[in-house]
N, C-alpha and C positions, 0 to 999 in steps of 0.2 A: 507377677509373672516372671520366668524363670528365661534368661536369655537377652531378655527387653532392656536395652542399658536406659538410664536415668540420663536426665541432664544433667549437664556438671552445674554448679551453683554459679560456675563464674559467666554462663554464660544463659542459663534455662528460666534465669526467672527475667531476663533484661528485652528478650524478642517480643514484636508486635504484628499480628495481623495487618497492619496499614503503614505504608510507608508515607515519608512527610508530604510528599507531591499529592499523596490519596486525603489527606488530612488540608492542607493549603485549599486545596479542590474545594473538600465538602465547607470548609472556614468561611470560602468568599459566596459558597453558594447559599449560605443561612444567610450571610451578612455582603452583600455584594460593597457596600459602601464603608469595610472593616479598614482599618489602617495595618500598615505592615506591621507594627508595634504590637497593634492589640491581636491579631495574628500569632505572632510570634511568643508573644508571655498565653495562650492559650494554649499554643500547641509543645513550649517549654523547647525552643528553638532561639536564634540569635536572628533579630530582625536582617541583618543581610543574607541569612539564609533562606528567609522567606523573598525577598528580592531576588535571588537569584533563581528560585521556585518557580516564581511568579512568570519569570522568564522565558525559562522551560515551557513554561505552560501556554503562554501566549506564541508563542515561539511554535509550538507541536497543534494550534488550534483550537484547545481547549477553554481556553479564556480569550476574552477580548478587553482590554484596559482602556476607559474614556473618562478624559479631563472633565472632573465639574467644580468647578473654581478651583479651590488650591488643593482638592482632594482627586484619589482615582474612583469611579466605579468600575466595578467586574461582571463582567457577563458573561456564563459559559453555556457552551456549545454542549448539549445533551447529547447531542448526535455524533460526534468524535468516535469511532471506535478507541476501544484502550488498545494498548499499543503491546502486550505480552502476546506470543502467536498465540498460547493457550485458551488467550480471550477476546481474541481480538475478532471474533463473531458479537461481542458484546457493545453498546457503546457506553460511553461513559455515566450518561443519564441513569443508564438500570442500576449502578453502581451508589450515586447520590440519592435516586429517590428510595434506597433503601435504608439511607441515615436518614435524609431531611422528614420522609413520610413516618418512621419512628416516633420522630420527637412531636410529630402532630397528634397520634392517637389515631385509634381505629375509626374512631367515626368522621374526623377529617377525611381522612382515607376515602372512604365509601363514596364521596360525589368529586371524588378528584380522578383525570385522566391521565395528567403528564404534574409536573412540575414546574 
């Protein structure tokens, strides 16, 4: 198409649909009992980056952090709306059971209501 400029290379093949805070999210929501380590070599981030995510995120409501012996579990709040005005009709939940219910298959699916 004639007008439609291209990406430049230094910058068009590097962007993602999800930023790390959407990815930390869905991380703790498969694996609530994940370590910041294996977090972070998952999502190709430096585990203080995930630390300071995590923060964010508990911080805004979305997660809740609870000691079990020397490790944390994660529990997140499905009901948080996201926080862009764009979306912010939405909450966070529609956003995860669209990765988590993925990975289950269709007929998981079928007799599940929520997450």
């Amino acid at each position: 198409m004639r007008g439609m400029s291209q990406p430049s290379a230094a910058r068009g093949d590097r962007w993602t649909f999800l930023t790390n805070h959407a990815r930390v999210l869905i991380a703790l929501a498969r694996d609530p009992d994940a370590r910041g380590r294996d977090v972070a070599d998952l999502i190709g981030i430096t585990e203080r980056a995930v630390q300071l995510i995590v923060a964010d995120l508990e911080a805004a409501g979305y997660l809740t952090r609870t000691r079990v012996g020397r490790r944390n579990r994660y529990t997140v709040d499905p009901t948080v709306a996201l926080r862009h005005p764009a979306e912010a009709g939405h909450p966070v939940g529609d956003l995860l059971a669209t990765f988590l219910h993925r990975e289950d298959g269709p007929a998981a699916d079928a007799g599940r209501a929520s997450f």
